[in-house]
N, C-alpha and C positions, 0 to 999 in steps of 0.2 A: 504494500500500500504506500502512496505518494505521502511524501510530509504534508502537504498541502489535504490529502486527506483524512491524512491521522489529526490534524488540528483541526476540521470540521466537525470529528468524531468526539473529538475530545472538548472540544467548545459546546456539541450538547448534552454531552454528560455534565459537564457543569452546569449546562441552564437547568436540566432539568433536578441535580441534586441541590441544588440552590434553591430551586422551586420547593423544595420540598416532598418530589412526587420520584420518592428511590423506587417504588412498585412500577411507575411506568417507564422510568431507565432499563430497570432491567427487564421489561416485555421489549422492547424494542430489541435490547442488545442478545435477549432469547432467541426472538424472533427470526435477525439476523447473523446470529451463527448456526441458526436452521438454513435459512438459504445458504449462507459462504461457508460450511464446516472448515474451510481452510483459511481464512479470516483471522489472522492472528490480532488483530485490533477486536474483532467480535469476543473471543475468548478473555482478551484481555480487560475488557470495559465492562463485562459482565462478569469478569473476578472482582472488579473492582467496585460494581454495586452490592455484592454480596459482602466488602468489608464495610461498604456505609452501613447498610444495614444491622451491622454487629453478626455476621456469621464468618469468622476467620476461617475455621473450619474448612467451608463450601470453597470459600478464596482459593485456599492451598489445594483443595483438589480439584479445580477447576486449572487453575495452573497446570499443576501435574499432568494433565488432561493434554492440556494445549500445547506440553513440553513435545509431547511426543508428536501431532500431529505438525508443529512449525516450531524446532526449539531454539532456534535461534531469533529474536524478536525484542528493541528495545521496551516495546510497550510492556511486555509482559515481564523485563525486569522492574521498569517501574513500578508495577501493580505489587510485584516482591517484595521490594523498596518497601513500600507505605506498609505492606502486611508485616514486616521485622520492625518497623519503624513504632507497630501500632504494639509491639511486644516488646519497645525495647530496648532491642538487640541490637544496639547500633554499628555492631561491628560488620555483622550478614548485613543489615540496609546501605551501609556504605560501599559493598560489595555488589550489590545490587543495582545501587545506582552507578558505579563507576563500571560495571558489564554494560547497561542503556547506553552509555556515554562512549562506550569504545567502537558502535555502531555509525555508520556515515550517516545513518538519516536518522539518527539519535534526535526526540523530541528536547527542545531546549527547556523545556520546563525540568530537565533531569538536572541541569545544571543547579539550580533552588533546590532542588529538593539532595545533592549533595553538601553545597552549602548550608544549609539546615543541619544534616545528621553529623557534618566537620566542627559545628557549634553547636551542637547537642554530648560530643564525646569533649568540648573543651580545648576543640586546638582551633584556638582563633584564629591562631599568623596564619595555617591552610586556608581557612574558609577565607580570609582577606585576600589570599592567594588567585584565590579561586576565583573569587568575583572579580579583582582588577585583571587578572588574565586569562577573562575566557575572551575565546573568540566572537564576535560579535560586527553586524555586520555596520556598515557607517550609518545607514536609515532602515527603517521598516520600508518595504517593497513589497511588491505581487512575485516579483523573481524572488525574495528572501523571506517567507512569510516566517511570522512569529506567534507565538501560540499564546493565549494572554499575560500568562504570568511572565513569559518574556519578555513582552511589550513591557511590562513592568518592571523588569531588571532595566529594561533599554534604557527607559527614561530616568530611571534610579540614579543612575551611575553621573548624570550630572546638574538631576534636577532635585530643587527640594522637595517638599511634601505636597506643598500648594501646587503647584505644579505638575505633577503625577496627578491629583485630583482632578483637576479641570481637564488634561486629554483624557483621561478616562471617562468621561463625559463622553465621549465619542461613540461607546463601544456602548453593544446592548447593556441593559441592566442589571440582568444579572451575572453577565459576564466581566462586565465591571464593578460589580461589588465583590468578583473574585480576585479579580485584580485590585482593587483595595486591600483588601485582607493580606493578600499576600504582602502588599508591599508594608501594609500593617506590621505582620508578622516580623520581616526581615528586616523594620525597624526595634522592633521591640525587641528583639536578641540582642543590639547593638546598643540597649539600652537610650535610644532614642525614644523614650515612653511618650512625652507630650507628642511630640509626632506622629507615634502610631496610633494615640487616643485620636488624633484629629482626624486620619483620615479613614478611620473604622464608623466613623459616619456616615458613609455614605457605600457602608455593607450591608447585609442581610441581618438585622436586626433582633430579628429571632434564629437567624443559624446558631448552632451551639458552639462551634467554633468562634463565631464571634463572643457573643454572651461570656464563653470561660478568659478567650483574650481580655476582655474591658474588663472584667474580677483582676485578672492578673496586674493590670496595668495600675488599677488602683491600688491593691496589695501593695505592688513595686512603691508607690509613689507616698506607700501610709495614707491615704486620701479614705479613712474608716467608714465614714457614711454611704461612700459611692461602692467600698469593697463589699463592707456587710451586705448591702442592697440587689448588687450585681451574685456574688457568692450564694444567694438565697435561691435567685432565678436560675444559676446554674445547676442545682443540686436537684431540680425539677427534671433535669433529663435522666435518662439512663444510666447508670453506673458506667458502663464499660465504654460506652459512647463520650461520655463525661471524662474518664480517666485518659481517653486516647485524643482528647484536646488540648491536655494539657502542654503550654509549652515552655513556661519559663522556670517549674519547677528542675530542681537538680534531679531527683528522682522521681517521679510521676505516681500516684498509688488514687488506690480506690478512699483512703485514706484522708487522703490530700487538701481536697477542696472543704473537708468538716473541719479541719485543724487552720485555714486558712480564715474560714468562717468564724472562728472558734477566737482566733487572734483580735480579729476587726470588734467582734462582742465586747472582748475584754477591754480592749484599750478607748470602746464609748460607755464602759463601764457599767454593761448587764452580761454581769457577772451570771445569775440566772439561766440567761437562755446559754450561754458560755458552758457552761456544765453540760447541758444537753449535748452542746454539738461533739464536746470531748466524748461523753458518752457514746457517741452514733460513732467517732475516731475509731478509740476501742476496738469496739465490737468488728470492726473492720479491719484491725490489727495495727492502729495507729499509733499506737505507744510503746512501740520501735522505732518511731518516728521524729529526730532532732527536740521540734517545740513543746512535742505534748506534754512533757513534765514539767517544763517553764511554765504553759500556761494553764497547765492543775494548779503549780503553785502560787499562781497568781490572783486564781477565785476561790483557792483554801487561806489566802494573806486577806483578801476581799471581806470574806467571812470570822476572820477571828478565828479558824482554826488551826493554830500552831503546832498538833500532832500532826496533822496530814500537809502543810505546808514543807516539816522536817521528812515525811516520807519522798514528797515529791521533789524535793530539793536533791536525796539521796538518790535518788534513783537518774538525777539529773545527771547529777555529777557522774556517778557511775556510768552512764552512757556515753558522757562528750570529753570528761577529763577537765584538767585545771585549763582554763582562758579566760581571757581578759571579760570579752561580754558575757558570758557564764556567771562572772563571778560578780559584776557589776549587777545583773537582774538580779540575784540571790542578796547581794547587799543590801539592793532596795527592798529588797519581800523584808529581812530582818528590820531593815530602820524603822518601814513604815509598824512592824508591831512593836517593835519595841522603842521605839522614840512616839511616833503618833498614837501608837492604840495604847502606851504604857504595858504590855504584857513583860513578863520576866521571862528572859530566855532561861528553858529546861535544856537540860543538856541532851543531846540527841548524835544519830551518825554524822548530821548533815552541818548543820550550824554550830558554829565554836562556841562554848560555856566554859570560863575561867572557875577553877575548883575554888570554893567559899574563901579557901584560906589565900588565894591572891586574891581574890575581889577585895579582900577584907585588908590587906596591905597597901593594895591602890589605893583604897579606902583614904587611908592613913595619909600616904604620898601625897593625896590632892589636896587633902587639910590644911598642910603645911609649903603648899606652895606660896602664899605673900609671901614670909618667913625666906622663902627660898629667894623668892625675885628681889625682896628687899635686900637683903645678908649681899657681901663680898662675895668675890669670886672664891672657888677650889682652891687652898694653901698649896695642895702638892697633886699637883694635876694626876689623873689617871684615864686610862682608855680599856675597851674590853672587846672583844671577837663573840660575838652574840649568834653562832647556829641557827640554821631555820627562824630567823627571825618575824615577824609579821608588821607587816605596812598596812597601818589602816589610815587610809584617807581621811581628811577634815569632813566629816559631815553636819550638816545646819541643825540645831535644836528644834523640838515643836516650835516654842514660843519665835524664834526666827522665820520659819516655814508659815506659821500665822502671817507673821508682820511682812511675810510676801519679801523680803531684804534678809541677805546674806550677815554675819556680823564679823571683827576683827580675830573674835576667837577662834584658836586651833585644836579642836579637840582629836584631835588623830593624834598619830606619831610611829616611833618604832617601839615594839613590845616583840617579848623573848617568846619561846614556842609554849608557854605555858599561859600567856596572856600577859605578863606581868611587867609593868610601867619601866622602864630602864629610866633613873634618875639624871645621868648623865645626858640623859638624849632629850631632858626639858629644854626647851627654848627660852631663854633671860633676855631685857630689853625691851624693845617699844613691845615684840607683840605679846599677846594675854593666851598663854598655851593654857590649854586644863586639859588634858587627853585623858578620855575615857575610857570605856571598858571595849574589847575588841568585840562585834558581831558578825556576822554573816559566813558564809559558808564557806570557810578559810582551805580548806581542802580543794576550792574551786580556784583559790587564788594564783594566777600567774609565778610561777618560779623564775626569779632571777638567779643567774648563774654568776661566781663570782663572787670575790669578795670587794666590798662597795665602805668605802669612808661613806658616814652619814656626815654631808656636810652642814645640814640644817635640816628640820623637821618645817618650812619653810625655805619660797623663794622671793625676792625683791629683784627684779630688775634693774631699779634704779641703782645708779653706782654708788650713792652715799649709802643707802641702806643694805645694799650687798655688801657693802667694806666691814661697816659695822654687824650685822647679825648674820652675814652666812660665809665669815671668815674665821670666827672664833677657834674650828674645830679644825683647822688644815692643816696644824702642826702637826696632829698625829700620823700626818702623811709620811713623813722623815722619823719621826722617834719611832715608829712602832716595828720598823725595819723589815716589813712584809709586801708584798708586791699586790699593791689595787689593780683591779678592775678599773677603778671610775670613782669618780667625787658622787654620791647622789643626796637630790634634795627633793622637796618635795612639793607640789604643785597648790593653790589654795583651796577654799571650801568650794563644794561640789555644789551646784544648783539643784535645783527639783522641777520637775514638767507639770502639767496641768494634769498630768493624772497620775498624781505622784509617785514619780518614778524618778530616781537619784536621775541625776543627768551631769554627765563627767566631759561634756562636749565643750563646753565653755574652755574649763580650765588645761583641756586637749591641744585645744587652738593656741593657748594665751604659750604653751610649753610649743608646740610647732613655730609660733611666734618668734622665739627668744633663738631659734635657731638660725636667724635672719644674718646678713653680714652687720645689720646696722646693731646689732648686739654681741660683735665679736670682742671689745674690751671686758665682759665676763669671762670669754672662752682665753683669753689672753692673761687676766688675774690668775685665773684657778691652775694654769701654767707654769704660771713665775713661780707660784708656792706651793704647789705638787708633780709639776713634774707631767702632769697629765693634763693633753690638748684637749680633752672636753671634759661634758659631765652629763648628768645624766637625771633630769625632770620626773619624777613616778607621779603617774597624773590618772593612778586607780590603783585597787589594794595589789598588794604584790607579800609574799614571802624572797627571803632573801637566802639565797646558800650560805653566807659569810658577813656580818654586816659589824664593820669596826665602828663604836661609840665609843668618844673622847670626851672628854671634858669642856667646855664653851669657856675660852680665856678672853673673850672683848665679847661687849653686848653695848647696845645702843642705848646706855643710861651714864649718866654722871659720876655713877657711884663706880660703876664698870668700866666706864669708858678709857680709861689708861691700860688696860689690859694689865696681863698675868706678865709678871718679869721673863718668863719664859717664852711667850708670844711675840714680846717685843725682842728679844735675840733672834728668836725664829725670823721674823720679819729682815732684820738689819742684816741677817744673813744672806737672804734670797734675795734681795735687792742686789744688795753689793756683789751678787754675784751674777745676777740679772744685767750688769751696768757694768762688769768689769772691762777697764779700758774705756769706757764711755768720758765725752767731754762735752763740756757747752761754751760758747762764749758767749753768753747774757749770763752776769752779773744782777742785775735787777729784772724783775719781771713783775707785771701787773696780769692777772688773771682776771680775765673780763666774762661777763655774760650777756655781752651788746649784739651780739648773733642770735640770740634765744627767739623762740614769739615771744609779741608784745608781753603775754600774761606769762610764761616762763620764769621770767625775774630780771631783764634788763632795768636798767636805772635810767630813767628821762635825765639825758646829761651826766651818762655814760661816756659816749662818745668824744663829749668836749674834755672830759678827764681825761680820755686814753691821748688827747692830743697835748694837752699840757705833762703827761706823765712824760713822752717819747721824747720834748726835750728836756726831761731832767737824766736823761737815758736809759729809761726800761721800755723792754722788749714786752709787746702786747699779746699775748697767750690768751687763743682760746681751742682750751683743752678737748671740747669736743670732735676739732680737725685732727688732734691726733692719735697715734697711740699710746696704750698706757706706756709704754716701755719710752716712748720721748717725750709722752710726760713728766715720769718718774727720773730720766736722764736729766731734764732741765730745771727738775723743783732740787736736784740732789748737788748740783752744780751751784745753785745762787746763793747770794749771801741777802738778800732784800725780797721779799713776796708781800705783794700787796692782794688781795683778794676781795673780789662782791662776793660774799659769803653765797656758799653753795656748797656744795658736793666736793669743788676740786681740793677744800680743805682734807676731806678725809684719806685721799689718794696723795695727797702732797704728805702727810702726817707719815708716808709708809716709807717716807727717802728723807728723815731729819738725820744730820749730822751732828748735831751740837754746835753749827756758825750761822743759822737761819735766823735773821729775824724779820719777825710775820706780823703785818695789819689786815684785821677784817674789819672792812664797809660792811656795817647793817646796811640790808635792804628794806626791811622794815621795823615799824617801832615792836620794841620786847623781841627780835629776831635771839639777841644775844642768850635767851634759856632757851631753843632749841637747837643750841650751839654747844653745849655744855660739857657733853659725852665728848666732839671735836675738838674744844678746846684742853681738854684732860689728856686725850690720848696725843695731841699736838707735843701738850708740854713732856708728856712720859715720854716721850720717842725720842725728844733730842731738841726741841725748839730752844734757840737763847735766850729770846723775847716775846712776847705777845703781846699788842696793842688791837685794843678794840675800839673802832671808830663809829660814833652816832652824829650822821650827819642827813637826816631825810625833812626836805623843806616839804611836802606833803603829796598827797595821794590823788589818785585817777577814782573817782566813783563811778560807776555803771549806775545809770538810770533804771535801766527796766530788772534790775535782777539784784537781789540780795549778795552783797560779798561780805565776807570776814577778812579784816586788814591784811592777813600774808598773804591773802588772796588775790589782793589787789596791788595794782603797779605803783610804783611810788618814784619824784623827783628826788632828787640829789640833790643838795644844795654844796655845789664845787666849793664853793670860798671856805667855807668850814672844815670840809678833807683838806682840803691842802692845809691849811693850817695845824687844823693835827698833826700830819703827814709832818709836817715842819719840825713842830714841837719834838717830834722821836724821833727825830733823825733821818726820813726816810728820802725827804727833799729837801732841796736849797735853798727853797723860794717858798714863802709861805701867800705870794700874792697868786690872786684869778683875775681872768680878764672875761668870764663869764656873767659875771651884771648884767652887762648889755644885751644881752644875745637869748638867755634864759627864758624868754617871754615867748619869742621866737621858736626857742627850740621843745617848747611844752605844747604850745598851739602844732607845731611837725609832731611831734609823739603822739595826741588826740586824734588827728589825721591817723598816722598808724593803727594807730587800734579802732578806728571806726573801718579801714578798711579790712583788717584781720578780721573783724567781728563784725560783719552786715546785719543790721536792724537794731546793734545796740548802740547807746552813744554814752559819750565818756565826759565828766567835767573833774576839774582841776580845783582839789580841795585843799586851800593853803593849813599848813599846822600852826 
């Protein structure tokens, strides 16, 4: 038979299983392999209404049948194709379709349906292969005809979706709503979901293969309302029929679409009908199946049932093993009872219960933590190698989860394999650690390999509060004389979703974030003083093979803020060896923050400072063009640092020699007590001198929006620095030539920040 009339034949078998009318496909296709017994398209199109129909069985012996009278015939590998395809077996349908395919007058709809079975077994690079090199001709022609789904490839390959939609317009109706589908289909593998949603409009409405595609598509996209909705209508057809639509499942089961149903219930939170469909899974053998124990124990957590939550949990684990989302859904089933419903964890296989007698020593622990943040540092520092360690994540309190807002406090931490609070591994300083008791189902938790310095229970990005609270512990890098894995720190409080469920995506991003270039001065510190190019963010619960806890010798408070005598050798060690051979020729330097945005902290009249500073001869330094290591080169070189109080104090603090002498410009009024810790750890490292200079002639108010003073920008008033400046030594000249000009250059800065900030406006509030 001509191609030309194997695509006739094939074009009505599609109108009419489209139509819906499979009983008069196959009288016709009966019909005529009564007239043509030798009719290998008769044989073949009449196998292939017998697998619409749900009779495989007939399919394979009506093949057989046909093998013998014409056995050579691509159609009737196709018809093979789809029967192993509807089983499966993708190895025999690939087999199947690449025999159709090795035929001259091979139907080109063979090409898609290899493409299909090449991303159904998971080798994408072939099926991409496949599509960009098959043969194809430049246009559709009457000399080149194409069978619909071809048409469909044709235009695929350079048109988008809109596009394919409107020539498909051309073609009958329901030939074109096969050719929708398909090209449906062949986005929706490629994960082009919005795309295939769109053009499965203008398919067969009620075919099942549509109906299960749009469930899927929704599934894919979590769109609940539209899934549950769609999933409902599907489960109205046939079993088997129903199962052999399936196409974006990894494994396909009779199973399937109740467990999928099942999912969309839970997460609009009728839990109720939720049980049902698990039920109906079941009984179909679907709890062999990935979610089902997830989402039992999602509507035994629903219900306040805490024995059968710990069954389902156990059997979870047992099925999938430790991973990251495993262990993440199992944390939130615990929180939500035991933080929101107040239940007491019983100790069970599944979820971890600390024996009375540590609950009752954390107890203790936590009592006495003011006691602890207030009190001095460690006298004689100590470190410990802590086994199967447990990382539990900061999670939000009820009363947090009410107030809909995250808080400062970090209640996670590292604790030893028995649950029990490691003292050492509390965090001192600005933040408010209170780390509780370990939950959820710690046997699901991710295994890190390796032994890991805990650098902080806690991360800051920012480089002043990374200097001070997630440096204290890096000495133990070098004393403990053991070879690390990695610095690791720890990510902050975890969010909650609208159908409370932990949600770790936030603080995921915020740790992908940090591994940006514009935050390589962290990966460049954690270097100079361990030795080790990176580090390593835990941004959900994890167990740890090896996890060194040291002692915290600097924390971000006053009382702390000079650090441990042993801190401060450590430090003067890894510089000066960080810098060895290093030289600068700037003698003086002013550190400026006149690059920052507006609201950052530059000083209105900044600028005119940095130009009277340059002829008393200091070199103008702004430290965020460089690196640390020439930062640290040029603060360890000078004998003069002038500074607009910020950040680069605490990185200058880490290269005192004992010949530095240092002024900080407040940037705003009372700046000098959140300088405090800085100014301590300045003088403990080696500073000769310290001058604090308060010279702010007044402040930028925003109209439309509430600010708190540090919040807000603030003028300088020069003539007053300089005279300071004068007074210690640090200039020659105590006169300014800014009087004049000031009026000028506040009305330019107002400019500035109305255009930094569109809608708001800014006036000029003298002090």
């Amino acid at each position: 038979m001509s191609d030309a009339a194997a695509s006739d034949a094939l074009a009505l078998a599609i109108r009419q299983a489209l139509g819906r009318k499979p009983q008069r496909a196959r009288a016709y296709w009966a019909e005529r392999r009564q007239r043509e017994p030798q009719c290998p398209v008769a044989w073949a199109m009449l196998a292939d209404c017998e697998l619409i129909r749900g009779k495989p069985h007939r399919t394979q012996a009506l093949l057989a049948q046909a093998r013998v009278l014409c056995p050579e015939h691509p159609l009737l590998d196709v018809v093979a194709a789809r029967l192993e395809g509807q089983r499966q077996d993708w190895a025999a349908a690939e087999g199947h379709w690449r025999s159709s395919l090795a035929h001259r007058d091979a139907p080109r709809d063979a090409w898609l349906g290899l493409h299909g079975v090449l991303l159904r077994q998971g080798e994408a690079a072939a099926a991409d292969a496949l599509w960009r090199d098959a043969t194809l001709p430049a246009e559709p022609s009457a000399q080149a005809p194409l069978l619909p789904g071809w048409q469909l490839h044709w235009w695929s390959r350079a048109a988008a979706a809109e596009t394919i939609a409107i020539q498909a317009q051309a073609l009958e109706p329901e030939v074109a709503g096969e050719t929708l589908f398909r090209q449906a289909r062949a986005l929706a593998v490629t994960g082009r979901l919005a795309e295939a949603e769109a053009l499965l409009g203008g398919s067969n409405a009620d075919a099942v293969q549509v109906v299960v595609l749009l469930a899927e598509l929704a599934q894919a996209r979590a769109d609940w309302p539209r899934a549950v909705e769609r999933w409902t209508h599907a489960l109205r057809f046939p079993p088997g029929e129903l199962q052999s639509s399936l196409l974006l499942a990894a494994r396909p089961s009779a199973a399937y679409p109740h467990l999928c149903l099942a999912q969309g219930l839970v997460a609009l939170g009728r839990m109720g009908e939720a049980a049902q469909s698990l039920q109906q899974a079941a009984r179909l053998g679907g709890e062999g199946e990935g979610p089902f124990h997830k989402l039992a124990a999602s509507v035994a957590a629903a219900q306040a049932d805490w024995p059968s939550l710990q069954q389902a949990w156990a059997k979870a684990i047992a099925q999938e093993g430790p991973g990251r989302e495993l262990a993440i859904a199992g944390l939130s089933a615990a929180w939500r009872m035991v933080v929101l419903g107040g239940a007491e964890p019983a100790p069970g296989e599944a979820f971890f219960t600390a024996p009375p007698e540590v609950r009752a020593e954390n107890a203790r622990l936590r009592a006495g933590l003011e006691e602890l943040r207030r009190g001095p540092l460690v006298a004689v520092p100590g470190m410990s190698v802590v086994r199967d360690a447990i990382l539990m994540p900061h999670l939000p309190s009820k009363a947090e989860f009410l107030a809909g807002r995250p808080s400062l406090v970090m209640r996670g931490g590292v604790f030893d394999a028995a649950g029990r609070i490691l003292p050492a591994g509390i965090q001192l300083g600005a933040a408010d650690h209170q780390p509780e008791e370990v939950i959820g189902p710690v046997a699901a938790f991710p295994m890190l390999q390796g032994r890991w310095l805990l650098g902080a229970p806690a991360f800051w990005p920012h480089i002043g509060h990374f200097a001070f609270d997630c440096m204290g512990r890096l000495w133990a890098a070098e004393r403990s004389g053991l070879e690390l894995s990695g610095v690791l720190y720890m990510a902050g409080q975890a969010g909650v979703t609208a159908q409370r469920e932990l949600d770790f995506v936030g603080i995921r991003n915020g740790a992908n974030e940090i591994r940006k270039e514009k935050y390589q001065y962290l990966r460049d510190l954690i270097e100079i003083f361990t030795g080790k190019p990176d580090f390593m963010i835990a941004d959900g619960p994890l167990r740890i093979e090896e996890c060194v806890i040291a002692d915290q010798l600097l924390a971000y408070d006053h009382r702390k803020g000079a650090g441990h005598p042993l801190f401060r050798d450590f430090i003067r060690r890894k510089v000066e060896a960080c810098l060895q051979g290093s030289a600068s020729a700037w003698d003086r330097i002013y550190v400026s923050r006149a690059k920052f945005s507006a609201l950052r902290g530059p000083l209105c009249g900044e600028a005119v400072l940095e130009d009277e500073l340059r002829e008393e001869g200091y070199f103008i330094m702004y430290p965020e063009l460089l690196t640390i290591r020439q930062q640290l080169e040029l603060y360890r070189h000078a004998s003069k640092l002038i500074f607009s109080a910020g950040s680069a104090v605490h990185i200058a603090a880490l290269a005192q020699t004992g010949d530095q002498d240092i002024a900080v410009i407040g940037r705003f009024p009372g700046q000098r007590n959140f300088m405090r810790a800085a100014w301590a750890q300045m003088e403990a490292m080696g500073a000769r001198r310290m001058v604090w200079v308060e010279a702010i002639q007044g402040m930028f108010r925003a109209t439309q929006r509430k600010q708190r003073v540090f919040e807000a920008p603030h003028a300088l008033d020069v003539e007053r620095v300089k005279q300071a400046l004068h007074a210690e030594g640090f200039v020659s000249s105590p006169s300014s030539r800014t009087a004049a000009v000031m009026p000028a250059v506040r009305d330019s800065f107002i400019e500035r920040l109305n255009a930094e900030f569109p809608g708001e406006s800014y006036a000029f509030i003298e002090r």
